[in-house]
C-alpha positions, 0 to 999 in steps of 0.5 A: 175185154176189148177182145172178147167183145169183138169175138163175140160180135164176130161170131154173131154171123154164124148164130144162124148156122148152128144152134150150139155155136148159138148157146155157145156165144151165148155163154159167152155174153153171160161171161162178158156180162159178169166181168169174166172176160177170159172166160168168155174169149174162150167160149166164143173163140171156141165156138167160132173155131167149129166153123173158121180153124185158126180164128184165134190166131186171127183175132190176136193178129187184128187185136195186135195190129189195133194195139200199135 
């Protein structure tokens, strides 16, 4: 849960710059919102690899640093 919240709140930044990275995250809120946190770490880390390839790779090495 922890991870998807941060995706999402990372990606924010880029709402602006595009409207499918818009809808995208915000799917992945409704997702967030109804408990089904796989689901929306996946919507959001998809929709932020449109414009950083590798966020994914990135979100799991803070997530991991945050866990030691």
């Amino acid at each position: 849960a922890s991870m998807a919240e941060n995706a999402i709140v990372y990606g924010n930044r880029y709402r602006a710059l595009n409207k499918e990275i818009d809808n995208s995250l915000y799917r992945a809120e409704r997702y967030f919102f109804k408990g089904e946190y796989n689901d929306s770490l996946r919507e959001a880390i998809r929709s932020i690899n449109v414009v950083e390839p590798g966020i994914q790779d990135r979100l799991l090495a803070e997530y991991n640093k945050e866990e030691s």
